[in-house]
C-alpha positions as CSV (number, residue, x, y, z in Angstrom):
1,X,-50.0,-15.4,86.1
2,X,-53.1,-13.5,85.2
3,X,-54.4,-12.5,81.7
4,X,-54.7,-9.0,81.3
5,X,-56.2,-7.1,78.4
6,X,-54.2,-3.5,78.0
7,X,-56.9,-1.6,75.7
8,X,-55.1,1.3,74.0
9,X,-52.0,-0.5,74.3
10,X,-50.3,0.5,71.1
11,X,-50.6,4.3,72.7
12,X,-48.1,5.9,74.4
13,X,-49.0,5.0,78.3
14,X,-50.3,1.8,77.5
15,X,-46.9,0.2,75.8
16,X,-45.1,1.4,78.9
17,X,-47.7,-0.5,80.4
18,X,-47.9,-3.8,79.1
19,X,-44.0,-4.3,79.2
20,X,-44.5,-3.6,82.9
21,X,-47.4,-6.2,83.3
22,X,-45.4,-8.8,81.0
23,X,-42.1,-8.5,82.8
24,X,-44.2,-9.4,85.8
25,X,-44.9,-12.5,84.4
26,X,-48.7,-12.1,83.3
27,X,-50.2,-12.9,79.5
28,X,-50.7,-9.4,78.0
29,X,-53.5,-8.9,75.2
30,X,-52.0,-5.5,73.9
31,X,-55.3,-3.8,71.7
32,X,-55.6,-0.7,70.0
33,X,-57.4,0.1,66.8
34,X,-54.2,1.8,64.7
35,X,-52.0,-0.1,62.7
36,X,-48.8,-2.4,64.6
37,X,-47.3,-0.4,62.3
38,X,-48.1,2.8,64.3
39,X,-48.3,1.6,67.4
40,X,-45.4,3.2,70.0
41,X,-44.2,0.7,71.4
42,X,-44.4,-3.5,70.0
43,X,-43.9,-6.0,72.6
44,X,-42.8,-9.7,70.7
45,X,-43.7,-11.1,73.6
46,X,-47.7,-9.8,73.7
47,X,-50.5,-11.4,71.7
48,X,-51.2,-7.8,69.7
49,X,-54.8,-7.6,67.9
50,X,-55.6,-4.7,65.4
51,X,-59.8,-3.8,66.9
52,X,-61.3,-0.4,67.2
53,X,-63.0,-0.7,70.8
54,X,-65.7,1.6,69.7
55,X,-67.4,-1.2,68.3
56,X,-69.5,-3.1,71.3
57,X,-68.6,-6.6,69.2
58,X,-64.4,-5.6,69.2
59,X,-65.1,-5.2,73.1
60,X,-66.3,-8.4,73.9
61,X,-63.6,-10.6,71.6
62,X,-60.9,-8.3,73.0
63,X,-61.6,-9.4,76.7
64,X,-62.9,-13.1,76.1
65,X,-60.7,-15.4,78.1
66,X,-59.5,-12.7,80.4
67,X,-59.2,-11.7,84.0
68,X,-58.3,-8.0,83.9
69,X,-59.1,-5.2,82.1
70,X,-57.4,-2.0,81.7
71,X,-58.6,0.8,79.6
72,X,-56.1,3.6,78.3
73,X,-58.0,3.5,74.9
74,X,-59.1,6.8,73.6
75,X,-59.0,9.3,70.8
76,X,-57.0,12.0,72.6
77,X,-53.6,14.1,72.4
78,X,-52.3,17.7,73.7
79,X,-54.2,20.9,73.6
80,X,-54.0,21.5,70.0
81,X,-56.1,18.4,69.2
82,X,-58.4,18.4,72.1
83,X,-59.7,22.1,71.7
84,X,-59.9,20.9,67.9
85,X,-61.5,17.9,68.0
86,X,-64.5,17.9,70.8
87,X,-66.5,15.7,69.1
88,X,-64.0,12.7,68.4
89,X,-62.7,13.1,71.8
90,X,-66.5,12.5,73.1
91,X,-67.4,9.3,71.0
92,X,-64.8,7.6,73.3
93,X,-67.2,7.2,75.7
94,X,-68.2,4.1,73.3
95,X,-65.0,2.1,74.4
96,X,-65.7,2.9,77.8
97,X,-68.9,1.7,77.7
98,X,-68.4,-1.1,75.8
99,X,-65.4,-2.7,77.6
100,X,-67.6,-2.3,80.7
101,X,-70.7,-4.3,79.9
102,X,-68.4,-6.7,78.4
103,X,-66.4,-6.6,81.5
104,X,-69.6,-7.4,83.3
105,X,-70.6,-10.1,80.9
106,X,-67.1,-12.2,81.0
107,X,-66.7,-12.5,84.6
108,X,-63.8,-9.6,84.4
109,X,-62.6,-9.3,88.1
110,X,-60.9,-5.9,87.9
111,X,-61.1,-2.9,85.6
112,X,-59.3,0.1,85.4
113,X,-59.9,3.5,83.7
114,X,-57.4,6.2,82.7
115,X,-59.3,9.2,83.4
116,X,-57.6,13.1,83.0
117,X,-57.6,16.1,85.0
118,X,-59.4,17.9,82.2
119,X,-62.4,16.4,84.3
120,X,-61.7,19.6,86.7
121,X,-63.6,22.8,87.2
122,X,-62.7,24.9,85.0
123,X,-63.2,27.7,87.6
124,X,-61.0,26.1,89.8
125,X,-57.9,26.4,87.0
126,X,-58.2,30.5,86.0
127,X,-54.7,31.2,88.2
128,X,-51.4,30.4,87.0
129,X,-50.4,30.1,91.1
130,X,-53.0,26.5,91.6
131,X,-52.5,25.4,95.3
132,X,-53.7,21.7,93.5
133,X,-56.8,20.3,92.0
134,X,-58.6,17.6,94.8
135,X,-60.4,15.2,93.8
136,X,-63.5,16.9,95.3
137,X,-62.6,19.7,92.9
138,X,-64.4,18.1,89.9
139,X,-67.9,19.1,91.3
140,X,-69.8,21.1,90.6
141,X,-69.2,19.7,87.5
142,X,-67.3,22.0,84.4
143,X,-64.6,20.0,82.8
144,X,-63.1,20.5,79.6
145,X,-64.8,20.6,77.1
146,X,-65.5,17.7,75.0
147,X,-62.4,15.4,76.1
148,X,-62.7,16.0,79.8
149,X,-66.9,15.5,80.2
150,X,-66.2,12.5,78.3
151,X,-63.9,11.5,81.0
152,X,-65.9,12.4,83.7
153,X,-68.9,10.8,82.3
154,X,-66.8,7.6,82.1
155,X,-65.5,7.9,85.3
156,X,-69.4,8.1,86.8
157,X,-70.3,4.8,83.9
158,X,-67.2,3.0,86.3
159,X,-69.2,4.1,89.6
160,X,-72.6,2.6,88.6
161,X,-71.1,-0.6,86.9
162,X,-69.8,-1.0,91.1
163,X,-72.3,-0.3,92.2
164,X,-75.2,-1.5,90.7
165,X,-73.1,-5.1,88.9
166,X,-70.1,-5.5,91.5
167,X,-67.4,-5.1,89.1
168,X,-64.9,-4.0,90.9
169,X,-63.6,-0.3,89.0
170,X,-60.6,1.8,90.3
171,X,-60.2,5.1,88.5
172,X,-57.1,7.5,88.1
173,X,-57.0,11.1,87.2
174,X,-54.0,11.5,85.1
175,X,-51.7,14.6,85.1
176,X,-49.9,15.5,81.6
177,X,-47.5,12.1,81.3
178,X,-44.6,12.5,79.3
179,X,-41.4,10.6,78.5
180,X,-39.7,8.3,75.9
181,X,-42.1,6.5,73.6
182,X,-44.2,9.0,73.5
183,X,-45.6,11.7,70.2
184,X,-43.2,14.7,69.9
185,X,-45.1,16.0,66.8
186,X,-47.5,15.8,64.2
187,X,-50.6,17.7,66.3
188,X,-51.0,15.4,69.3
189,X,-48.0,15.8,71.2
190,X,-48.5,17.6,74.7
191,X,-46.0,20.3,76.3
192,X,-43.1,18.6,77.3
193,X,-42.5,16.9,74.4
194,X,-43.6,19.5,71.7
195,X,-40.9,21.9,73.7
196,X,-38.1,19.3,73.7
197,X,-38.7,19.1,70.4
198,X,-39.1,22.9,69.0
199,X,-35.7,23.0,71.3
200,X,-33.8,20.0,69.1
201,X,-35.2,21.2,66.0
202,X,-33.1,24.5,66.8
203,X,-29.8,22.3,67.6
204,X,-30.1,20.2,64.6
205,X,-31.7,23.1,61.7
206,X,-30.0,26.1,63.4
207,X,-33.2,27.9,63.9
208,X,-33.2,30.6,67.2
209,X,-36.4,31.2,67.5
210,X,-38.8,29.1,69.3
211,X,-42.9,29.8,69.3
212,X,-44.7,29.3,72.6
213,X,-48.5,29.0,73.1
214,X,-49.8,31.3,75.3
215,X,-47.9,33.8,77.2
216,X,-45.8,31.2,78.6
217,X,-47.1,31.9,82.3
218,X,-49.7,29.2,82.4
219,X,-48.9,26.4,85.3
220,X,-48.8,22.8,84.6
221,X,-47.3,20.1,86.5
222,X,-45.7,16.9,84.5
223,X,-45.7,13.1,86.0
224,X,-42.8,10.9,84.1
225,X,-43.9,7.5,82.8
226,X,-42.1,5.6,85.0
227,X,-44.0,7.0,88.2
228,X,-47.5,6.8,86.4
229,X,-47.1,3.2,85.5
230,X,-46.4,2.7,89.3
231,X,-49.0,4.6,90.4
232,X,-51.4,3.0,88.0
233,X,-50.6,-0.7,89.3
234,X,-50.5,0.6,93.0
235,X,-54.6,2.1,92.2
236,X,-55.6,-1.0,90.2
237,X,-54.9,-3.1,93.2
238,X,-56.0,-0.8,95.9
239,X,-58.8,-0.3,97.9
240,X,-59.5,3.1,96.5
241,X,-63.2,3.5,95.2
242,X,-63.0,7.1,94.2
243,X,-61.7,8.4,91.2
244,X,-57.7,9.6,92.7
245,X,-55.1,12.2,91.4
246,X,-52.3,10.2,89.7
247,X,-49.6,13.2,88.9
248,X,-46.3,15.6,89.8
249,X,-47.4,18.3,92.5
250,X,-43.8,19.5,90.9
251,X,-45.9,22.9,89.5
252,X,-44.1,24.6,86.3
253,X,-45.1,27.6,83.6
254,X,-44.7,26.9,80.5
255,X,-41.6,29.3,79.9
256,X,-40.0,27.3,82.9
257,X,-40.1,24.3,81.1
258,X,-39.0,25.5,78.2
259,X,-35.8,26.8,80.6
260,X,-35.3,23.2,81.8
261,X,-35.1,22.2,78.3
262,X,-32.4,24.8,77.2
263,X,-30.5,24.2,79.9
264,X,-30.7,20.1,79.2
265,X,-29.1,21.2,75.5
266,X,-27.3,23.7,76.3
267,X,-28.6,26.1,73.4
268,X,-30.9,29.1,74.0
269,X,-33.8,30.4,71.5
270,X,-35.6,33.7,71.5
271,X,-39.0,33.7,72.4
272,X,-42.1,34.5,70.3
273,X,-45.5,34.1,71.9
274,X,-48.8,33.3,70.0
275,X,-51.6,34.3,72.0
276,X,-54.2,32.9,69.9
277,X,-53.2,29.2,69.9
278,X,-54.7,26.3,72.3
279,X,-53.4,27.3,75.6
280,X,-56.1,25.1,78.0
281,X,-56.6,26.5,81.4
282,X,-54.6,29.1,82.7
283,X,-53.2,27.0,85.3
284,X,-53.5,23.1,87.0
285,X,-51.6,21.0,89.3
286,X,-52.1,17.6,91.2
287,X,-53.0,17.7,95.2
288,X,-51.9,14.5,96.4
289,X,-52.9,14.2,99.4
290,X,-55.5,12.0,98.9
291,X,-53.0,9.2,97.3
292,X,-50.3,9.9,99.6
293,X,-53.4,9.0,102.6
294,X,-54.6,5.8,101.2
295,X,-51.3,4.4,99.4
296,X,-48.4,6.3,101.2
297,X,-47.0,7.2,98.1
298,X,-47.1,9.6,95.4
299,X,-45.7,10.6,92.1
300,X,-42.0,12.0,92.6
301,X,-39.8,11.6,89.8
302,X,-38.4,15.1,89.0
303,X,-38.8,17.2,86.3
304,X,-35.7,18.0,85.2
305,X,-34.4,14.6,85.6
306,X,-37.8,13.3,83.3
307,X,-37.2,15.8,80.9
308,X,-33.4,14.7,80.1
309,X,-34.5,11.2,79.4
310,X,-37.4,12.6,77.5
311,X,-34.7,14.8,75.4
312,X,-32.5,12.7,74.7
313,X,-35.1,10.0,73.6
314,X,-36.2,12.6,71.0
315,X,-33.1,13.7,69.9
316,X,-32.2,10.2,69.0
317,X,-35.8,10.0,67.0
318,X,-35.0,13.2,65.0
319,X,-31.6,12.7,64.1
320,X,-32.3,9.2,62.5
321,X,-35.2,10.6,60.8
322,X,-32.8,14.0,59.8
């Protein structure tokens, strides 16, 4: 049994994660700085503290006592709130930080850091038809805008904190996770959600009309929780030193998701497009060869198959609360 610190576990990916790690039999410290009360997920069985990891002092009496570290902590959501909230997303880099020189203080033996693939050239994303983002793909360096030079800067604090203190880092470059548990409104929510949503909300309200960002042609590709919670215990306990892709290579446009979700309820909406909303890059996806090289495995839960889950999680959420 080993004690593990989950930072950001009240979020989305990090309650999946510390039900994983405590099933396993390991004593899970679940910390994020919003209320239990908003947390997504509350595991009885986890010693769950209230801290906000931006402060260096929170950092270092989260991870007292503990042998593992991993960070999922950060002020982030879909495109709405990142193009709207550059700043926020950048003061992050304080949790980052801070969990690593405590990390380095405490005699933590492994840490691991949820990066994004908003740490991507942003000339590398301008066609909807993306052969896949490699990991060399982040250089020269032109990542997103606030959230995703936050990231990369992170990911670079994790390289020098190897290199220069022996703390052994392993870094993952997440691609767009979705599934149950997660936000399906209120700002933060990200595509597959948000569409499941706009898609029930016609069901239950007997709307038929359903507003898309964009022109609906921009790519994405969607990993389900299930295969990122994997993948992230398979990276933590690699031998991977590089920052690696950790995502579907199952490429989508937006409208197509939105047909997977239709299909899934069996109800159809009329389209409206609004070109001025956040609409991010005009098109990403996950190369995985890399991952499928060093761990002979990769991401492959399919879409359609996450997305029904993901639905019908929802639709459970907002009929109780209709």
């Amino acid at each position: 049994m080993k004690r593990i610190l989950v930072a950001g576990g009240g979020g989305f990916i990090g309650g999946h994660l510390a039900r994983k790690l405590t099933d396993m039999g390991h004593f899970v410290r679940v910390v994020d700085k919003k209320p239990i009360t908003q947390w997504y997920q509350v595991h009885g069985d986890c010693e769950n503290l209230v801290l906000d990891l931006n402060d260096k002092a929170n950092c270092y009496t989260a991870a007292n006592g503990f042998n593992e570290i991993f960070n999922l902590a950060a002020d982030m959501g879909g495109m709405g709130f990142i193009e709207n909230n550059k700043a926020e997303c950048m003061l992050s880099v304080l949790i980052n930080t801070h969990l690593l020189m405590a990390a380095r203080d405490l005699g933590i033996t492994r840490f691991f850091y949820a990066s994004s693939a908003c740490v991507y050239n942003g000339d590398k994303q301008t066609d909807t038809d993306n052969p896949g983002l490699k990991e060399e793909d982040a250089y020269p360096a032109m990542a997103e805008d606030g959230y995703g030079w936050e990231k990369l800067f992170s990911e670079r604090m994790c390289r020098h904190f190897m290199e220069d203190f022996g703390l052994t880092c392993r870094v993952a470059r997440f691609h767009n996770v979705y599934g149950p548990f997660g936000t399906y409104d209120g700002g933060r929510e990200k595509a597959p959600a948000a569409m499941a949503r706009k898609v029930i909300d016609g069901e239950l309200f007997g709307k038929d009309e359903i507003v898309i960002w964009g022109d609906g042609e921009q790519t994405r590709s969607f990993m389900y929780i299930s295969d990122c919670i994997e993948g992230i215990l398979k990276i933590m306990y690699s031998d991977i030193l590089e920052p690696i892709n950790l995502g579907s290579d199952e490429m989508v446009s937006i409208n197509q998701l939105v047909d997977i979700v239709e299909d899934i309820a069996g109800y159809k909406l009329s389209r409206t497009y609004d070109l001025d909303a956040p609409k991010g890059v005009r098109g990403r996806n996950s190369d995985n060869d890399l991952i499928k090289e060093y761990l002979n495995w990769a991401p492959a839960y399919p879409l359609a198959d996450g997305m029904k889950k993901t639905y019908d999680w929802i639709k459970e959420q907002m009929i109780a609360k209709k």
